[in-house]
C-alpha positions in Angstrom: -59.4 -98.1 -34.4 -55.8 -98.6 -33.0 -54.7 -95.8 -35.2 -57.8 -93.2 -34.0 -56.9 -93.8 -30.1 -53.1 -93.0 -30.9 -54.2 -89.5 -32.6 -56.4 -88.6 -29.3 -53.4 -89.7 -26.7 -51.1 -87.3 -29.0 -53.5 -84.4 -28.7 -54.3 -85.1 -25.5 -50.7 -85.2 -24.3 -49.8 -81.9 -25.8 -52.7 -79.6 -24.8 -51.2 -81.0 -21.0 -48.0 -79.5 -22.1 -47.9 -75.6 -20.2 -46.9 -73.1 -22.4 -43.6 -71.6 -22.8 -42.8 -68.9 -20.1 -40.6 -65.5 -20.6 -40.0 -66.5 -24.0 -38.0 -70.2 -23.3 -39.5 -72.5 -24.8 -39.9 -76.0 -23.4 -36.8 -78.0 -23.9 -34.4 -74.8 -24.2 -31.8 -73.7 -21.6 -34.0 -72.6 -18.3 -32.5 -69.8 -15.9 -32.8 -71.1 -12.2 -36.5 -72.1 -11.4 -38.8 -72.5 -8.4 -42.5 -73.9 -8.5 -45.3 -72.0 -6.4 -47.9 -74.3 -6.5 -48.8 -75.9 -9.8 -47.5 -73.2 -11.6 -44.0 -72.8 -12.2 -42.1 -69.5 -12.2 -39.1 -68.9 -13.4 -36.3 -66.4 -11.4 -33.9 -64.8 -13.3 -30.3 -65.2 -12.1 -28.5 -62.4 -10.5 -25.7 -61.1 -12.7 -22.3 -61.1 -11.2 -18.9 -59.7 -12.4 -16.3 -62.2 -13.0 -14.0 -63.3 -9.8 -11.0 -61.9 -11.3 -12.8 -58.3 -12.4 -11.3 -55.7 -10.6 -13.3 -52.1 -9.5 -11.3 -48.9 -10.3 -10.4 -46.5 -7.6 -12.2 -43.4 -8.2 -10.5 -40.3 -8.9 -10.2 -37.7 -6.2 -7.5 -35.8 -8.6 -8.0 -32.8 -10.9 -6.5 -33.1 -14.3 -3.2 -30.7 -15.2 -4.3 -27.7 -16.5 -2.5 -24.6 -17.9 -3.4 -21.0 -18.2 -1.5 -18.1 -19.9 -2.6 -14.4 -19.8 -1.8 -10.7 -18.9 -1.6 -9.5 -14.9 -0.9 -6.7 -13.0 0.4 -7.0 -9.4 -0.4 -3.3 -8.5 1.8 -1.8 -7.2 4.6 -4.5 -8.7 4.1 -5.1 -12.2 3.0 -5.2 -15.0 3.1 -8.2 -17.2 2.7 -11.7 -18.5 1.5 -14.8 -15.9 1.7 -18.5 -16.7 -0.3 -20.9 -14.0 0.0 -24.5 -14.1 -2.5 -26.5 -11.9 -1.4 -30.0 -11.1 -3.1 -33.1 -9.7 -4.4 -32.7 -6.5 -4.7 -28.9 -7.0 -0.8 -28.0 -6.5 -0.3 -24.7 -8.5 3.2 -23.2 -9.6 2.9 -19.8 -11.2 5.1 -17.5 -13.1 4.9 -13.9 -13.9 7.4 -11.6 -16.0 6.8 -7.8 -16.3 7.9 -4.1 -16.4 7.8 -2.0 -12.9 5.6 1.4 -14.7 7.2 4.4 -13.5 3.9 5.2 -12.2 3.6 2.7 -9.9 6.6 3.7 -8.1 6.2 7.3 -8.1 3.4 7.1 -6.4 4.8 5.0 -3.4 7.6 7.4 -3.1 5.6 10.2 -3.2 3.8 8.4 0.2 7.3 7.5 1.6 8.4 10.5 1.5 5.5 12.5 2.8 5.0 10.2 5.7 9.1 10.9 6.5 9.8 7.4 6.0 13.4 8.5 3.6 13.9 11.9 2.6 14.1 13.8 -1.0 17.8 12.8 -1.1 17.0 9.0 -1.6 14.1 10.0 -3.4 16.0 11.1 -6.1 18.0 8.2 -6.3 14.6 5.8 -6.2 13.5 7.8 -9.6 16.6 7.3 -11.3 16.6 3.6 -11.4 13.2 3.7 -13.5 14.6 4.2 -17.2 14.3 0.1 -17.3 13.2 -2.4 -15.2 12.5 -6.2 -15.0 10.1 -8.0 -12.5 10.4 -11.7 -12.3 8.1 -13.6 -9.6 7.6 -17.2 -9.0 5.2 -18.9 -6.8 3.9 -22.1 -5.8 0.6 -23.1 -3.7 -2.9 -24.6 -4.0 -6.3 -24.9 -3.8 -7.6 -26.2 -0.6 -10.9 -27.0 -1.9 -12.2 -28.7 -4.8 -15.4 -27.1 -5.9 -14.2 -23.5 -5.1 -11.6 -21.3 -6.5 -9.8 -20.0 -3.4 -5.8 -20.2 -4.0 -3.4 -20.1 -1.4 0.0 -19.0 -2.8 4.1 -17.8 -1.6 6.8 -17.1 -3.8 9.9 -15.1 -4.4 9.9 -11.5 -6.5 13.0 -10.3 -8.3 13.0 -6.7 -9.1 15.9 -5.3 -11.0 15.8 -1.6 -12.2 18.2 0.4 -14.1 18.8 3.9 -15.4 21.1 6.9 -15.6 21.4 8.8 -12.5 20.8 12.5 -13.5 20.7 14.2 -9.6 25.0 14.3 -9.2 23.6 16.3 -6.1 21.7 13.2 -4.9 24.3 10.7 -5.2 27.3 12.5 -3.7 25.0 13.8 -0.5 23.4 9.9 -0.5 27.2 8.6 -0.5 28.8 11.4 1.5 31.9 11.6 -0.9 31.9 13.8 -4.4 32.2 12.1 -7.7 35.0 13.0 -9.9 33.8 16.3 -12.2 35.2 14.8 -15.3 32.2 12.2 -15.0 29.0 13.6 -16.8 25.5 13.2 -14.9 24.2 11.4 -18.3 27.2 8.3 -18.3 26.5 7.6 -14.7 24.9 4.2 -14.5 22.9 3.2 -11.3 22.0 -0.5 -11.2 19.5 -2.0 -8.1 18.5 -5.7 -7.9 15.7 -6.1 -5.2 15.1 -9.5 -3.7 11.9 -10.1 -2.0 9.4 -12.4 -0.9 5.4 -12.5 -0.7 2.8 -14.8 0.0 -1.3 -14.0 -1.3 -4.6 -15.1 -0.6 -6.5 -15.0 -4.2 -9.9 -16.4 -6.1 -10.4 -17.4 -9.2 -13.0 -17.7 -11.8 -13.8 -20.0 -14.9 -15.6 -18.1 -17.9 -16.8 -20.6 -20.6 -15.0 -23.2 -20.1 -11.5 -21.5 -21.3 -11.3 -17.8 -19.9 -10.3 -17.3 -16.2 -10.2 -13.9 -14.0 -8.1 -14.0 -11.0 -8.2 -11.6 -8.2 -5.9 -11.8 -5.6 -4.3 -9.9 -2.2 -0.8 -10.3 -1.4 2.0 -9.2 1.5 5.5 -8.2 -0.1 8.5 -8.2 1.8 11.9 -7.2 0.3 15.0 -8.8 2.6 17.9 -7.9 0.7 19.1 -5.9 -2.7 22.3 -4.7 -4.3 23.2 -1.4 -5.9 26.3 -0.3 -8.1 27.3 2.6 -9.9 28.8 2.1 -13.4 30.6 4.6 -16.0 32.2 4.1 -19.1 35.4 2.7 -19.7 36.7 6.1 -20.7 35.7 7.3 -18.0 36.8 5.2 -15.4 40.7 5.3 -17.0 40.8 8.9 -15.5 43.6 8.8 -12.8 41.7 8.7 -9.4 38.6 8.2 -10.9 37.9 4.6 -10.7 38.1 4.2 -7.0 36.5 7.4 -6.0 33.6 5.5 -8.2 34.1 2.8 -6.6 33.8 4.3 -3.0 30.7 6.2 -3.5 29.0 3.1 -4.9 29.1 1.0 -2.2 27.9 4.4 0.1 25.1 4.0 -2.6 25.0 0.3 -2.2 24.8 0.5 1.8 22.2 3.9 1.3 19.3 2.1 -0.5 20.0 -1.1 0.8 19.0 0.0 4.0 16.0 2.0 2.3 14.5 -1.0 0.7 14.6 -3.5 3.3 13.3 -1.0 5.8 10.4 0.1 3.7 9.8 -2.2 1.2 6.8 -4.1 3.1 3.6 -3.6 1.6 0.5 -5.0 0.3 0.3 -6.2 -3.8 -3.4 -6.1 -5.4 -3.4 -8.5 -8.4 -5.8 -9.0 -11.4 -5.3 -11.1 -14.3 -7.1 -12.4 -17.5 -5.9 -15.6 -18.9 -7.0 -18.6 -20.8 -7.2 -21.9 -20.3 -5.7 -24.3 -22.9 
């Protein structure tokens, strides 16, 4: 009898016992509680990052990026152009190029029609083409982040080279005659241009990796040099060396004047690079 009663207080006791709520069972570790009633419900507990965790700033910086291609600054150059884009959108930019004789036959055929030199230092302009060498570098950035406008100034060397065929030209340019024993073919003229420009420019990102840039510039030049040079040979004849001497700083003086005067126009600018 004593044993029947203790089975039925057992089975009574556990049926009173509630069930097991959101998967803890009675007896297990609870998460913080509250009781509505006479049912309980169970709250789970808000999940907090350590005291000591610390948030990361975010990132308002672009990462470096680095483009090489092919450019042409018309009517400047023609070439290769490296662009390096910094944090916070800072861009330096090189370029390195050829001058096409094209390029400046056509401004001095405008020059000259508009009276702005005459055929005298024409001649001289064309005879500096047989080489040339174009070496800008330029520095800016992108004011927005989202948009490709670029804002960029810089510094353009120019240096051309060739052998002065118009004898004519050079002694009426200098006002003095150059010694007869000196061909037209060994006469070297030599003209470094130094120049500035700053350019307003977009660019585009194709597939990830290709980019197009278009861009409008203002070129200034504010100083060059010019020298004539003949051969060794040449130069040992008596007289000859300073009569050389004096007509090239005329020539010096002549399209020094020419280029700083007239050099000031705009540079249109297209290039296709890629991004590595």
């Amino acid at each position: 009898m004593i044993a029947a009663l203790a089975t039925i207080f057992a089975a009574s006791t556990a049926a009173a016992e509630p069930p097991p709520l959101m998967g803890y069972a009675s007896g297990s570790w609870p998460p913080p509680t509250r009781f509505d009633g006479s049912i309980e419900v169970q709250i789970e507990a808000p999940t907090r990052p350590p005291p000591d965790a610390v948030t990361p700033a975010p990132k308002d910086a672009s990462s470096p990026s680095f483009d090489l291609g092919c450019a042409t600054e018309v009517p400047l150059m023609v070439g290769g152009q490296l662009t390096l884009e910094l944090p916070y959108r800072i861009l330096l930019q090189g370029e390195v190029g050829v001058l096409p004789a094209a390029y400046v036959n056509g401004i001095d055929s405008v020059l000259v029609g508009s009276g702005a030199y005459d055929a005298t230092t024409s001649s001289l302009v064309r005879s500096t083409l047989q080489s040339s060498l174009v070496v800008r570098a330029s520095a800016g950035f992108r004011p927005f982040t989202d948009h490709g406008l670029e804002i960029m100034g810089g510094y353009t060397l120019t240096s051309l080279g060739g052998g002065v065929s118009a004898r004519s030209a050079v002694e009426a340019a200098a006002g003095l005659t150059i010694p007869a024993e000196i061909p037209d073919a060994q006469i070297q003229l030599k003209t470094t241009i130094h120049s500035v420009h700053a350019s307003v420019g977009w660019r585009w990102i194709v597939g990830d990796h290709f980019v197009v840039r278009a861009s409008l510039a203002y070129l200034q030049a504010v100083g060059s040099s010019s020298s004539l040079a003949v051969p060794a040979s040449i130069s040992a004849v008596p007289g000859a060396a300073a009569r050389v001497a004096q007509v090239s700083q005329a020539i010096d003086s002549t399209l020094n004047t020419s280029f700083t005067r007239y050099a000031k126009m705009p540079v249109m600018g297209l290039s296709l690079g890629y991004r590595f």
